[in-house]
C-alpha positions as semicolon CSV with decimal commas, in nm:
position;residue;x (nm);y (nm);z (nm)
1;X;10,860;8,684;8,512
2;X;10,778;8,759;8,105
3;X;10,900;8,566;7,857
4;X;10,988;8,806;7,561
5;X;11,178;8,706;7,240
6;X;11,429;8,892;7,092
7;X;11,207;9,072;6,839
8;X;10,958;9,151;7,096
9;X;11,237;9,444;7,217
10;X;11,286;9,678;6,917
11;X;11,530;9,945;6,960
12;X;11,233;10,173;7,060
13;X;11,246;9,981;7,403
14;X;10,848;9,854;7,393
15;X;10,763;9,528;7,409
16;X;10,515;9,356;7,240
17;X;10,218;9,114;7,380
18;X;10,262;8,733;7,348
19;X;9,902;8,625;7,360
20;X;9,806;8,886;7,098
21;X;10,161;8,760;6,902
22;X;10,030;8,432;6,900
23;X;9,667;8,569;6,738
24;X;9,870;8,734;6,468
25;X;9,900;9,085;6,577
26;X;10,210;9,270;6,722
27;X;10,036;9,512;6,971
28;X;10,241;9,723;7,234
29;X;10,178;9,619;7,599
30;X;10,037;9,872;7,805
31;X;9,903;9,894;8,131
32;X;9,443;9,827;8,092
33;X;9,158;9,851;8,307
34;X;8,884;9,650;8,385
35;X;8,615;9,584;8,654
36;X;8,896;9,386;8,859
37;X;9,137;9,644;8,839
38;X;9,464;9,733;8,630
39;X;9,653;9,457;8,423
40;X;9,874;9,433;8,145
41;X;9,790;9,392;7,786
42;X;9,745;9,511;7,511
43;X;9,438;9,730;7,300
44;X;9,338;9,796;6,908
45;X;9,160;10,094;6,837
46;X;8,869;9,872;6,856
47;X;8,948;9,831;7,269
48;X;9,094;9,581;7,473
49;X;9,253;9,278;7,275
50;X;9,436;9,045;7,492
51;X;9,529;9,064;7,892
52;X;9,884;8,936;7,902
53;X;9,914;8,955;8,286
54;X;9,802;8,697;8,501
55;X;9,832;8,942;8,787
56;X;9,583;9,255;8,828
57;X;9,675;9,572;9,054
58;X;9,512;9,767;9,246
59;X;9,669;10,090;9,142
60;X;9,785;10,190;8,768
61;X;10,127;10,318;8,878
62;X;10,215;9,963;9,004
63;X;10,076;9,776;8,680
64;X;10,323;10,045;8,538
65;X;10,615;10,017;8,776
66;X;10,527;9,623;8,679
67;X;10,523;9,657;8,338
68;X;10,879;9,912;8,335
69;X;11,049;9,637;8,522
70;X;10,925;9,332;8,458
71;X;10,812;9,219;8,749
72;X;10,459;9,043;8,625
73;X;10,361;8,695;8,506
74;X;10,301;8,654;8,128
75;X;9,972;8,452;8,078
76;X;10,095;8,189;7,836
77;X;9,740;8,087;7,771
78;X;9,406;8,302;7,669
């Protein structure tokens, strides 16, 4: 299950990444993809900044279903 604080849930209803949090940037989570398949974390307009999930997926609507309910494992290390 995530661990999200209380400011990481604005009124907006997104929550922001942890691992990028603790790199000093408050980045929406959103669902990525890589070589091993869909995850959740979060981007820059640079690319890809941190992977949040410890989980990948195999399909993008259930690293989205994962992200909407929060049924996915926050990495709590990079």
């Amino acid at each position: 299950m995530t661990e999200l604080h209380h400011d990481d849930l604005p009124t907006t209803g997104v929550a922001y990444g942890h691992l990028a949090r603790q790199r000093g940037m408050k980045l929406p989570l959103q669902v990525l993809q890589s070589n091993a398949g869909y995850y959740i974390g979060t981007q820059t307009e640079n690319g890809p900044f941190s992977r949040e999930s410890i989980e990948y997926f195999r399909k993008h609507g259930d690293a989205e279903s994962a992200l909407a309910t929060g049924e996915w494992t926050q990495k709590l290390h990079p």
